[in-house]
C-alpha positions, 0 to 999 in steps of 0.5 A, spaced: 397 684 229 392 680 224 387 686 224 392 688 219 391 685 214 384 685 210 380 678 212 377 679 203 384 678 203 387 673 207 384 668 209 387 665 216 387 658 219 390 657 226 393 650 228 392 645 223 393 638 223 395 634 216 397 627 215 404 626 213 407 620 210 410 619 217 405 621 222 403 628 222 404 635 222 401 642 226 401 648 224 400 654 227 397 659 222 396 658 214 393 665 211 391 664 204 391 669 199 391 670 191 398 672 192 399 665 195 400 661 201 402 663 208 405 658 211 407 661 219 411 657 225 411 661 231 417 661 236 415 665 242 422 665 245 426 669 249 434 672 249 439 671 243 437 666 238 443 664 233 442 659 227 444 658 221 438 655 215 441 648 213 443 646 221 438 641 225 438 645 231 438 653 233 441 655 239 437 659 244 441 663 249 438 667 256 441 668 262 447 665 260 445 659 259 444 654 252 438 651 250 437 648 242 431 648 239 429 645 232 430 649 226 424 652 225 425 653 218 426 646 217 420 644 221 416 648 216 419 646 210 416 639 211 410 644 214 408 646 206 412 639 203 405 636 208 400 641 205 403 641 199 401 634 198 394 635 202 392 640 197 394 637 191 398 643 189 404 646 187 409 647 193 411 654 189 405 657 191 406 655 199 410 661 202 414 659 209 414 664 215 418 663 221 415 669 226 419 669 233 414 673 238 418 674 244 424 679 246 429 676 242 435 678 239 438 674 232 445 673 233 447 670 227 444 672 220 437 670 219 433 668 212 429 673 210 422 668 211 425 669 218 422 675 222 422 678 230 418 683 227 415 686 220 410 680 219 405 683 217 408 688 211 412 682 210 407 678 208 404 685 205 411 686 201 408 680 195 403 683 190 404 677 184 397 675 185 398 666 183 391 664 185 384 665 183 379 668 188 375 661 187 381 658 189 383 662 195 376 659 198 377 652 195 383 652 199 380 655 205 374 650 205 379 644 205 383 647 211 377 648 214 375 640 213 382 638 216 381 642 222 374 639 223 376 632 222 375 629 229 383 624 228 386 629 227 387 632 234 392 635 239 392 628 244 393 624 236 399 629 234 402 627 240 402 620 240 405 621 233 411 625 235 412 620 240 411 614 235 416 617 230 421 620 235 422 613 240 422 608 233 428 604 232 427 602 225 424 609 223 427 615 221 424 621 224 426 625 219 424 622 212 420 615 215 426 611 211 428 604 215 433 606 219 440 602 217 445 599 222 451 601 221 458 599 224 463 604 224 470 601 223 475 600 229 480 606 231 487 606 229 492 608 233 
């Protein structure tokens, strides 16, 4: 598939780790491009998929049986807010693609960054050239940098999804201090 795409052109980064302000983030495919960045979150899943783009969770449905998957184009908001941030640049450069790679059928409208086929023209479909050729490789140099950074591994990513997702006091979503709420006594 990414022979497709001319590597003068669009330079590709697989599986980049970056610190976020609460823990970090992997992402599995940056391509870099004059005509910005591509920011891709593979889903290889099967069956019906039903979603809706501001929900917390999509549904997978296979064999009849109910499975519930975070929302990946949430997941990769917070992917290009993180690179954003890295890089220094702005985030309107940062274009995010949701690829699904397996046999599945979408039951529910999808965003148009949404995809089970068509990447690659999809990716080809943007012409506005928004960076340099120096930047391209300015971005790519980084990019390569976080990937070299021994910290930023996969048994590291995994301690901190850990860490954000059993903490007691910290949102997993936001890194704000989780506040106790009561919730007043039923009335009947």
């Amino acid at each position: 598939m990414w022979a497709m795409l001319d590597k003068n052109v669009y330079r590709r980064v697989d599986n980049v780790i970056v610190n976020a302000p609460n823990g970090t983030t992997q992402i599995d495919h940056v391509l870099v491009s004059v005509y910005g960045i591509f920011v891709i979150e593979t889903k290889n899943i099967k069956g019906w998929i039903f979603g809706v783009a501001n929900s917390d969770k999509w549904t997978q449905v296979i064999f009849g049986k109910k499975h519930q998957f975070q929302n990946p184009v949430k997941q990769n908001y917070r992917h290009t807010k993180c690179l954003s941030e890295h890089l220094k640049l702005d985030h309107e450069l940062f274009k995010p693609v949701v690829f699904f790679i397996g046999d599945c059928e979408f039951k529910t409208g999808m965003p148009s960054n949404v995809l089970n086929s068509g990447l690659i023209p999809y990716i080809k479909g943007f012409r506005q050239a928004r960076l340099t050729s120096q930047q391209v490789e300015q971005i790519e140099a980084s990019l390569i940098s976080l990937k070299q950074d021994k910290t930023l591994n996969r048994s590291a990513h995994l301690d901190s999804l850990r860490d954000r997702y059993q903490s007691t006091t910290i949102c997993p979503r936001c890194g704000c201090s989780l506040v106790q709420r009561v919730s007043p006594a039923p009335y009947f």
